[in-house]
C-alpha positions as CSV (number, residue, x, y, z in Angstrom):
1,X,50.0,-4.7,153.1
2,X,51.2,-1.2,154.1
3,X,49.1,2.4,153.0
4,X,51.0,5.6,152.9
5,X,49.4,8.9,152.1
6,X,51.4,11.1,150.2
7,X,51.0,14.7,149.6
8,X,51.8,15.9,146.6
9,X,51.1,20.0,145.9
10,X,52.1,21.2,142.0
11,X,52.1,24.7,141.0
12,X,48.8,24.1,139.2
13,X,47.1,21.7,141.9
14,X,47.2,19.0,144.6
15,X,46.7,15.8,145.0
16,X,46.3,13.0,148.7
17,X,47.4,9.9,147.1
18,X,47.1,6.5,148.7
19,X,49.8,4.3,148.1
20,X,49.8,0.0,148.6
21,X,52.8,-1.3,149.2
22,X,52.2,-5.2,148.7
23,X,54.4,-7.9,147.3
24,X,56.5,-6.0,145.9
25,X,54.2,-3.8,143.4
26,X,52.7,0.3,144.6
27,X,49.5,1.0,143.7
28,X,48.1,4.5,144.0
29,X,44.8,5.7,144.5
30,X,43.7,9.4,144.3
31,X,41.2,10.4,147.0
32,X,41.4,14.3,146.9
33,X,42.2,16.6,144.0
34,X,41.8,20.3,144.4
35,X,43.5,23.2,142.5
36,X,46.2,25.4,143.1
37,X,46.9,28.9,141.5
38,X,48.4,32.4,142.5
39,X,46.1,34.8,143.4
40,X,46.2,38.5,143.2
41,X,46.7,40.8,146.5
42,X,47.8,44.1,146.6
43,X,49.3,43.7,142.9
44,X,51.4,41.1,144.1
45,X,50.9,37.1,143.6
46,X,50.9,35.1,146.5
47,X,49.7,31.5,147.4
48,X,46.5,30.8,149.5
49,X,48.5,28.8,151.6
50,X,45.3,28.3,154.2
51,X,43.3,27.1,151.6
52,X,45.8,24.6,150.8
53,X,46.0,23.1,154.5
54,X,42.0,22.9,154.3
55,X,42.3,21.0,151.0
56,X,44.7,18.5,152.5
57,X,42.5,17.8,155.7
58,X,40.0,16.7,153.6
59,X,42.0,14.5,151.7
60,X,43.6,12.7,154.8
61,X,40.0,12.6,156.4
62,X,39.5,10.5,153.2
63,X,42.3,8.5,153.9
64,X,41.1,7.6,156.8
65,X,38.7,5.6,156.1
66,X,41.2,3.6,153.7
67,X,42.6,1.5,157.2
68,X,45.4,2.0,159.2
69,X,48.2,4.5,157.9
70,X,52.0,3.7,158.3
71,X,53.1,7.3,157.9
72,X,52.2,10.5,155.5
73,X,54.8,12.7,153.9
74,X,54.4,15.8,151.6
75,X,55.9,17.0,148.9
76,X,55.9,20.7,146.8
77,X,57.4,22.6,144.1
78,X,60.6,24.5,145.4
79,X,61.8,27.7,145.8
80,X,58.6,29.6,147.5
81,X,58.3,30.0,152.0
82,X,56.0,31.3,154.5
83,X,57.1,33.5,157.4
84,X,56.4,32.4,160.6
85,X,56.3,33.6,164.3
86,X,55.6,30.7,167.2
87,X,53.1,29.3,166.7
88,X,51.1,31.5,164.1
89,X,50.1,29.7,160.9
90,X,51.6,32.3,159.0
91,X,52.8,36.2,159.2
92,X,51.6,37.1,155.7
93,X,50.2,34.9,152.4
94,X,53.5,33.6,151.0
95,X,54.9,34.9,147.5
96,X,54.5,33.3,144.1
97,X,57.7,33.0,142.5
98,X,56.0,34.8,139.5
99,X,56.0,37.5,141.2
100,X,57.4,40.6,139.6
101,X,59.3,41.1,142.6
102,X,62.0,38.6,141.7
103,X,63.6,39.9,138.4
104,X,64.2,43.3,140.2
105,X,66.0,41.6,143.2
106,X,68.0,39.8,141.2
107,X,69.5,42.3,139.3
108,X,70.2,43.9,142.8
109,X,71.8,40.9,143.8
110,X,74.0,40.5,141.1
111,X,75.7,43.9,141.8
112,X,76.3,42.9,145.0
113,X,77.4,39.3,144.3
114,X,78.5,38.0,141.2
115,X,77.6,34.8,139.3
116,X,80.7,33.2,140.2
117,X,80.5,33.7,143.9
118,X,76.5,32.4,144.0
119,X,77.9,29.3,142.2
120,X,81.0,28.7,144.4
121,X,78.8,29.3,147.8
122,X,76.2,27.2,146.8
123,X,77.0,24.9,143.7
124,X,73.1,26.1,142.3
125,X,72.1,28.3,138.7
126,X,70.8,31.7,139.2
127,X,67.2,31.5,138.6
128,X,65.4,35.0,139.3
129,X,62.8,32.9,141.2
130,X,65.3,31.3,142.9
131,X,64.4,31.8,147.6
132,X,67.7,34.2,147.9
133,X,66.4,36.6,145.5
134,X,63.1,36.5,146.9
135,X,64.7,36.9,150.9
136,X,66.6,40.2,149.4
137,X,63.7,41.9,148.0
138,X,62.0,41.2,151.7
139,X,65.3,42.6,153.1
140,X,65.4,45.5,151.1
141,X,60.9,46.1,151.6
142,X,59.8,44.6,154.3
143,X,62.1,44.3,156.4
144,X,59.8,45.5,159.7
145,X,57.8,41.7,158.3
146,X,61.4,40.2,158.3
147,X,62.0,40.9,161.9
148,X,58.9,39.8,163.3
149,X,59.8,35.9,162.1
150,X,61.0,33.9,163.9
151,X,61.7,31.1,160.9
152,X,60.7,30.2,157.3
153,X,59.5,27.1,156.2
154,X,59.6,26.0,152.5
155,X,56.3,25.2,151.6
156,X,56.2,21.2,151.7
157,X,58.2,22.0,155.1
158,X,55.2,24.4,155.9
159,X,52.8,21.6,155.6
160,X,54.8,19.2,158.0
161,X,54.6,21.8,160.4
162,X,51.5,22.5,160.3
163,X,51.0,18.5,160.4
164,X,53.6,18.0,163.8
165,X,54.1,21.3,165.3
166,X,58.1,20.7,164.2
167,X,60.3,23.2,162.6
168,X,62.3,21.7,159.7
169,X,64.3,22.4,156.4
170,X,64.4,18.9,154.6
171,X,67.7,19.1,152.2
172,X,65.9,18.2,148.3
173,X,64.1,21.1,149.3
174,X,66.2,23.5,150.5
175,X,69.1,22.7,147.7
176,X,66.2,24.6,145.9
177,X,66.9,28.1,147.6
178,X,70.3,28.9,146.7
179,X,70.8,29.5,150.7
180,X,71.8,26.1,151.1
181,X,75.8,25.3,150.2
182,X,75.4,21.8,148.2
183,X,78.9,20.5,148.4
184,X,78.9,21.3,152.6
185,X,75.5,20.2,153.2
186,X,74.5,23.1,155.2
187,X,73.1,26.7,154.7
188,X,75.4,28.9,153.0
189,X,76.0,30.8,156.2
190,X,78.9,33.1,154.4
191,X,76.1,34.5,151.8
192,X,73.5,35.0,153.6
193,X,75.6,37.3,155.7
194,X,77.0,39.2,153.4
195,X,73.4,39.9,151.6
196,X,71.9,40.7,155.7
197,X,69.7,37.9,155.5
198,X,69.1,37.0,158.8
199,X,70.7,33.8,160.0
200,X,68.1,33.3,162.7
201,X,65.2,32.7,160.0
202,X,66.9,29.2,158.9
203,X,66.0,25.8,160.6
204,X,67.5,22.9,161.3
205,X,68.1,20.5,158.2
206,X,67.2,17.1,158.0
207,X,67.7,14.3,155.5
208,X,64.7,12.9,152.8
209,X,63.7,9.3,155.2
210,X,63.7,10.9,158.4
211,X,60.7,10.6,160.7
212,X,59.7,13.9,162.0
213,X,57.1,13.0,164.6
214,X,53.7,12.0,165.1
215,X,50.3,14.3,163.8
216,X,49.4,16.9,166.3
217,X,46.3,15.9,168.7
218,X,43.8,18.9,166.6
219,X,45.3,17.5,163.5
220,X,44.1,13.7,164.3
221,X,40.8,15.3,165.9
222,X,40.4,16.5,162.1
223,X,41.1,13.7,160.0
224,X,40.3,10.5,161.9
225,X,44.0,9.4,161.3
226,X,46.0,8.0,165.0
227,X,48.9,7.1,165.7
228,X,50.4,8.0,162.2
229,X,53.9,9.2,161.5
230,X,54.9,12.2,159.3
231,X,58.3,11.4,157.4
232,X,60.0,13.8,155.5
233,X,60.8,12.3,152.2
234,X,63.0,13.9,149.3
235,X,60.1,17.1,150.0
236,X,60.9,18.5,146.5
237,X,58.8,17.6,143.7
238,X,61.6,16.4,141.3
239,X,63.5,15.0,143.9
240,X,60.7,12.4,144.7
241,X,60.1,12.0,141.0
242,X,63.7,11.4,140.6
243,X,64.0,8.9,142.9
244,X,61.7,7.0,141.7
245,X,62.6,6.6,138.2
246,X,62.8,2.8,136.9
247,X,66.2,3.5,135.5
248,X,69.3,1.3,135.0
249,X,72.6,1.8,134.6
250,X,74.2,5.3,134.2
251,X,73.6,6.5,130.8
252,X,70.4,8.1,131.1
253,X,69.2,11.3,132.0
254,X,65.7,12.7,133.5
255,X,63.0,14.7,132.2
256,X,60.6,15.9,134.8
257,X,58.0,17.5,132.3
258,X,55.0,19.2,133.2
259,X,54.4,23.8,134.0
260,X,58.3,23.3,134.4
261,X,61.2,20.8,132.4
262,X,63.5,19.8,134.7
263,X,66.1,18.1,133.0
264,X,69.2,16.4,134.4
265,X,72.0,13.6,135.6
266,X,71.7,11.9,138.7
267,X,75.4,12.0,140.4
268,X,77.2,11.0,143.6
269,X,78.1,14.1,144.5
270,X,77.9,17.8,143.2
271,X,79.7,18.8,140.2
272,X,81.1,22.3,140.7
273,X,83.1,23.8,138.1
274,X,83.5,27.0,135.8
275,X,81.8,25.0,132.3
276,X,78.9,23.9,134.8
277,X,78.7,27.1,136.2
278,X,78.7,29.4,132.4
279,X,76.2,26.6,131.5
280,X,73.5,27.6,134.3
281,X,73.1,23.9,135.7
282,X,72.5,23.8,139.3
283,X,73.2,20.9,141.9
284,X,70.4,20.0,144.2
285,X,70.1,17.6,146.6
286,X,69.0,14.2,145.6
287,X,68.0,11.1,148.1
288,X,70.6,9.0,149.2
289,X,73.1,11.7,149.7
290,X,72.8,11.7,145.3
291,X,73.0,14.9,143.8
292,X,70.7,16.2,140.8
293,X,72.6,18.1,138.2
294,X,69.7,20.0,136.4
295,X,68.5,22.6,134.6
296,X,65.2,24.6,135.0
297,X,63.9,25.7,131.7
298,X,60.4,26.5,130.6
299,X,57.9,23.6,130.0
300,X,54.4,23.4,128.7
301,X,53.6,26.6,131.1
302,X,53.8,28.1,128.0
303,X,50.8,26.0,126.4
304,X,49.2,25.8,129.9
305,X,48.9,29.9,129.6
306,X,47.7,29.8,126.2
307,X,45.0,27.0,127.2
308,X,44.0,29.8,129.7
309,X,43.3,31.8,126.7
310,X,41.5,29.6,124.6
311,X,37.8,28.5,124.8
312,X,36.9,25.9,126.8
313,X,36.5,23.1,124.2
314,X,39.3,24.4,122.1
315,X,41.4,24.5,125.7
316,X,41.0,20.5,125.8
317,X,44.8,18.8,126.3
318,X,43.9,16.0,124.0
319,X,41.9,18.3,121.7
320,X,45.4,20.4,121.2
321,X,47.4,17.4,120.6
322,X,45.1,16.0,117.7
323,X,45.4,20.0,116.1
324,X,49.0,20.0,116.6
325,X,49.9,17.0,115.3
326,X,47.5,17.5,112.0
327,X,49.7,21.2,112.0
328,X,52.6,21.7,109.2
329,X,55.7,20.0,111.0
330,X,59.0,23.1,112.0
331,X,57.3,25.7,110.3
332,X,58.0,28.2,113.3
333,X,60.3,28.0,116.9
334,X,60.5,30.2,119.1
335,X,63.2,30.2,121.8
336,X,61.7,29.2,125.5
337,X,64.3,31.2,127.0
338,X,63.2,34.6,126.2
339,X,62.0,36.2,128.9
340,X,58.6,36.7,128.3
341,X,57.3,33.5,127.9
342,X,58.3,32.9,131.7
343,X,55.7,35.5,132.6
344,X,51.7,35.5,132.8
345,X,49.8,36.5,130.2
346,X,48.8,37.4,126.8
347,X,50.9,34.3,125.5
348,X,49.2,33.2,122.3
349,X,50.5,37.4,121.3
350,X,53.6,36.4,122.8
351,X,54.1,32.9,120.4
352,X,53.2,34.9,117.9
353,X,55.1,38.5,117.8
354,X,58.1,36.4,118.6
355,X,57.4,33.7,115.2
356,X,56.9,38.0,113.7
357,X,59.7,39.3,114.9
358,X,62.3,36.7,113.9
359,X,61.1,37.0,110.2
360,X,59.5,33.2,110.4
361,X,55.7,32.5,109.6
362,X,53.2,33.2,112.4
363,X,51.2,30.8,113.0
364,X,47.2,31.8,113.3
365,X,45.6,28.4,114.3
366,X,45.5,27.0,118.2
367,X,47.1,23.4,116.2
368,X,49.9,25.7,114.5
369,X,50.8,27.3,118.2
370,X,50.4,24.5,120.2
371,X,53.1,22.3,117.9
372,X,55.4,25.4,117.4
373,X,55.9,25.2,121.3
374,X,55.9,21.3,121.4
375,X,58.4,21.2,118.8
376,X,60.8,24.2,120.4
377,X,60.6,22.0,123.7
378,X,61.7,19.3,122.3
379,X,64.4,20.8,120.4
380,X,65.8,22.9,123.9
381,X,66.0,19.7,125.3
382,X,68.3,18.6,122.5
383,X,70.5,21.4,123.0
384,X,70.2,21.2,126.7
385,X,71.2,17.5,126.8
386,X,74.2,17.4,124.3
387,X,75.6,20.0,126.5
388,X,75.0,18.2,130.0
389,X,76.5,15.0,128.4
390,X,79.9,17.4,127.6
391,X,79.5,18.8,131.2
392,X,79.6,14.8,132.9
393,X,81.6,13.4,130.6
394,X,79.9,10.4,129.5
395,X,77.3,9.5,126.8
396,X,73.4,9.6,127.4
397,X,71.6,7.4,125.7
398,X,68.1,7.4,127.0
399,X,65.9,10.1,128.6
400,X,63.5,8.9,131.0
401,X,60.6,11.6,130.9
402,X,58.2,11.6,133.9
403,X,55.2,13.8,135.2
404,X,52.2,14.8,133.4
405,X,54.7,15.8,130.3
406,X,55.2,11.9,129.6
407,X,51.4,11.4,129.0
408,X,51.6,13.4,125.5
409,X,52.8,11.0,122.9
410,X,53.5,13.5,120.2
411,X,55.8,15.3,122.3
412,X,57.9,12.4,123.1
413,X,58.0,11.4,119.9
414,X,59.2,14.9,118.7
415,X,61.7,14.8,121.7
416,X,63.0,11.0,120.4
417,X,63.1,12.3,116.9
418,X,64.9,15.7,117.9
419,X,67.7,14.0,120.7
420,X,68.1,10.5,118.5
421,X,67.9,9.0,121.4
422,X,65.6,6.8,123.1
423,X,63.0,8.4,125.2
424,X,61.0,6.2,128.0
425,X,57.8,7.7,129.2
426,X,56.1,7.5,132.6
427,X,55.1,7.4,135.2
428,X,53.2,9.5,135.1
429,X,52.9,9.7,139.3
430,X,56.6,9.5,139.4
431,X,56.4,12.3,142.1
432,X,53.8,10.7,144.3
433,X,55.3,7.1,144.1
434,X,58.7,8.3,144.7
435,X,57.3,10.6,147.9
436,X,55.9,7.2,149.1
437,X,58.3,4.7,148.0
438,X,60.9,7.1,150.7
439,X,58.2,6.5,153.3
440,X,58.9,3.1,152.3
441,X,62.4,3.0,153.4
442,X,62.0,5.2,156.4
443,X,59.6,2.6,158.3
444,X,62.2,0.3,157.3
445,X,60.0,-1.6,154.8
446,X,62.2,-1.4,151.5
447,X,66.2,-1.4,152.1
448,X,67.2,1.6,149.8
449,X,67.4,2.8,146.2
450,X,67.7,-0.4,144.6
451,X,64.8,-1.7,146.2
452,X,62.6,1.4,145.5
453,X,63.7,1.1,141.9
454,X,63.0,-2.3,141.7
455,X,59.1,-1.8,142.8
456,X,58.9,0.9,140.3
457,X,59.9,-1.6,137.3
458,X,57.6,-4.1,139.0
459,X,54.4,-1.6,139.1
460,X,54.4,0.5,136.0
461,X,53.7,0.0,132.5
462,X,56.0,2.3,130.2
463,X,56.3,3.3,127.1
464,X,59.4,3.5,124.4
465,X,59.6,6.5,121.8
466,X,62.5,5.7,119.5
467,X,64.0,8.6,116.9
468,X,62.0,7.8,113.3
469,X,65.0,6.9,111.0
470,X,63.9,7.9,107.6
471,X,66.0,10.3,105.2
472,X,63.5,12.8,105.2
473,X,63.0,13.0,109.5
474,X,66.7,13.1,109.9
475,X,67.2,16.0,107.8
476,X,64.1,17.7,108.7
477,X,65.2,17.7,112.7
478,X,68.8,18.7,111.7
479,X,67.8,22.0,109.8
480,X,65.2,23.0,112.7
481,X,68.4,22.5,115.1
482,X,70.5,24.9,113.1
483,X,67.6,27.1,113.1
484,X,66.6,26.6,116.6
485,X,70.2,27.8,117.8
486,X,70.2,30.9,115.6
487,X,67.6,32.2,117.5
488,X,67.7,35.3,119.9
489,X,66.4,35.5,123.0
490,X,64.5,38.7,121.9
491,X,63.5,40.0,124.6
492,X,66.6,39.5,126.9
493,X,67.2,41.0,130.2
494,X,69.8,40.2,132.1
495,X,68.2,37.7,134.8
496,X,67.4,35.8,132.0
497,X,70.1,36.0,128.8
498,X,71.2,32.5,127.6
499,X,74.7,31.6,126.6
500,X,74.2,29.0,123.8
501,X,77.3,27.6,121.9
502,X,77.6,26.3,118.2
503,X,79.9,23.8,119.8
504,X,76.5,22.0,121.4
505,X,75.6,21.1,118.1
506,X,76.5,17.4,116.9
């Protein structure tokens, strides 16, 4: 029997999972859950970053106590750094990629550099959130801060650092930035230049499986753990999650749902071309030398805000699923794309002026909001997926949705009944099994991606949604999609205006 400890920090919280590997089945075991939000300084929304560390010692104290450890590995969302000098924990509290500072730089950036060019250099969508926009607006503001590093570290990369005293960019992760060149494997040396982001700041890049080192002495002292490795697995959320999906075949896709939908094609390789490119999918890094074609749209952040708003026993998840599915079925959509459902905020308003100002019935009732956003998710993802199976070629039969997204039956059955296809849900610790499950084959205890695969059929129970076939369902979904992709992005600016096609329509 082997224990891993895997690290696993979301945008909302974090998690030290233990994870048996024994006869061919993984078992996890949460022993620390703590939260993890943006906080306010100066106006701006950074991440408390130190806070975070402290939360994780005491989670591998805990593990400690579980027996000996093979090896620990972290993962995090993408996208957001620290900036370091020596061996200083960190020069200033790291930006939140909500942030107002992004949408600004990346309209800056897009004078400079056009769409075409990011895409060719670096094979990834222009998100405004994305680490390049986010290194300009330091260039262009703080750039005294700037030349005081000495590196950045991604934030899962942080974490290892702060767990070995090593310096490393793990690839999953930094195919995130849109500093890394996808199709060369390497940082996209040419475009960093030519937007005077200092080349010096980058690390060295390693691959998901590789063993960094051993836990610094003070970091042992801490948590009672010895003689433990730290591995580097795929170190970006989706990529673990990914990875460990109990897939077969090819004609599936993935939905990573939860405060984002990540929804894509696992590929050999990076698919680079002008249709991939005007459709805004990006190519990051998978593990395996595997590639994930994705895109980034909005997920339940949206409900998650509203939640926010709401009182505490109307904010309860399952509470809003029994309201929403008792709520009159596409009444209103709005589309997730306009801008200002990507920001904090206000967002029941937001739902609502949108339903107001795109002449369709507002609805008034926590049920009536909460489906009209379940029911536009589900019906992006249609449009989203009948335009990534034009982009590969091939038919996609089955969307495997994992993360917290996959525990909310009404939504997958409104995403089955909207894609007429086939949705399997869970795991639900997709993330945290495929973080360990890479530990896994870094000690040398499972041979690869078949084998990984194979224990994740073995250990999970899932769950099939198929499309309802009635007359009346049909129909119903078909008029909502014609309605769906007649809507404006109201709100539009130009980091975030979607090109949407009649032709993605079946």
């Amino acid at each position: 029997m082997s224990r891993y400890i895997a690290i696993d920090l979301g945008a909302e919280s974090g998690r030290v999972i233990l994870g048996t590997l024994q006869g061919g089945k993984l078992r996890l075991k949460e022993l620390h859950r703590f939260a993890n939000a943006p906080i306010r300084i100066g106006g701006t929304l950074r991440w408390d970053v130190v806070q975070l560390w402290a939360e994780i010692q005491i989670g591998l104290h805990t593990a400690s106590n579980a027996g000996d450890i093979a090896a620990i590995a972290c993962d995090s969302w993408g996208v957001d750094y620290v900036l370091l000098k020596g061996n200083q924990p960190l020069l200033a509290p790291p930006y939140a990629y909500r942030d107002e500072r992004t949408f600004a730089s990346f309209d800056k950036v897009l004078k400079k550099v056009s769409h075409k060019e990011l895409f060719a250099q670096t094979g990834i969508g222009s998100y405004p959130i994305n680490t390049l926009y986010q290194l300009c607006d330091d260039v262009q503001h703080r750039s005294k801060l700037l030349r005081k590093a000495d590196r950045i570290l991604l934030i899962a990369d942080y974490i290892n650092w702060m767990l070995t005293g090593k310096s490393r960019a793990e690839t999953t992760l930094a195919s995130t930035s849109q500093c890394w060149n996808t199709r060369k494997r390497k940082w996209a040396w040419p475009l960093l230049k030519k937007l005077h982001i200092p080349k010096h700041l980058f690390p060295k890049t390693i691959e998901p499986g590789t063993v960094i080192g051993g836990l610094l002495p003070q970091v042992g002292a801490n948590t009672g753990l010895v003689g433990t490795k730290v591995v580097a697995t795929c170190s970006h959320d989706t990529a673990a999650a990914v990875a460990a999906i109990p897939a077969r075949g090819k004609n599936w896709a993935y939905l990573s749902s939860g405060t984002w939908s990540l929804l894509g094609v696992e590929l050999p390789g990076p698919l680079i071309n002008e249709e991939v490119r005007a459709a805004n999918f990006t190519n990051e890094a998978g593990f395996a030398g595997t590639t994930r074609l994705l895109k980034c749209l909005i997920g339940l952040w949206i409900l998650q805000e509203c939640r926010r708003e709401w009182s505490k026993a109307e904010g309860d998840y399952s509470r809003i699923v029994k309201l929403a599915s008792a709520a009159k079925p596409l009444r209103s959509l709005i589309h997730t794309g306009d801008i200002r459902f990507a920001k904090m905020g206000n967002m029941t308003s937001k739902v609502q002026s949108y339903c107001r100002e795109t002449n369709q019935p507002v609805p008034q009732t926590h049920g009536a909001i909460a489906r009209c956003i379940f029911e536009s998710l589900a019906l992006s993802y249609r449009v989203e997926l009948d335009g990534l199976q034009s982009l590969i070629g091939r038919k996609i039969s089955t969307l495997h949705v994992v993360g917290g997204g996959c525990q909310n039956t009404l939504l997958n059955q409104m995403t089955a009944d909207a894609l007429n296809r086939t949705v399997i849900a869970g795991p639900v610790e997709a993330t945290a099994a495929g973080n360990i499950l890479v530990q896994a084959v870094a000690t040398g205890e499972l041979s690869g991606f078949a084998a990984m695969r194979s224990v994740m059929r073995r250990s999970f129970t899932l769950k099939s949604f198929n499309p309802r076939t009635s007359k009346k369902s049909i129909e119903s979904w078909r008029e909502a999609l014609d309605r769906f992709q007649d809507l404006p992005v109201v709100a539009a600016a130009s980091s975030t205006s979607i090109q949407r096609s009649r032709e993605a329509k079946t």
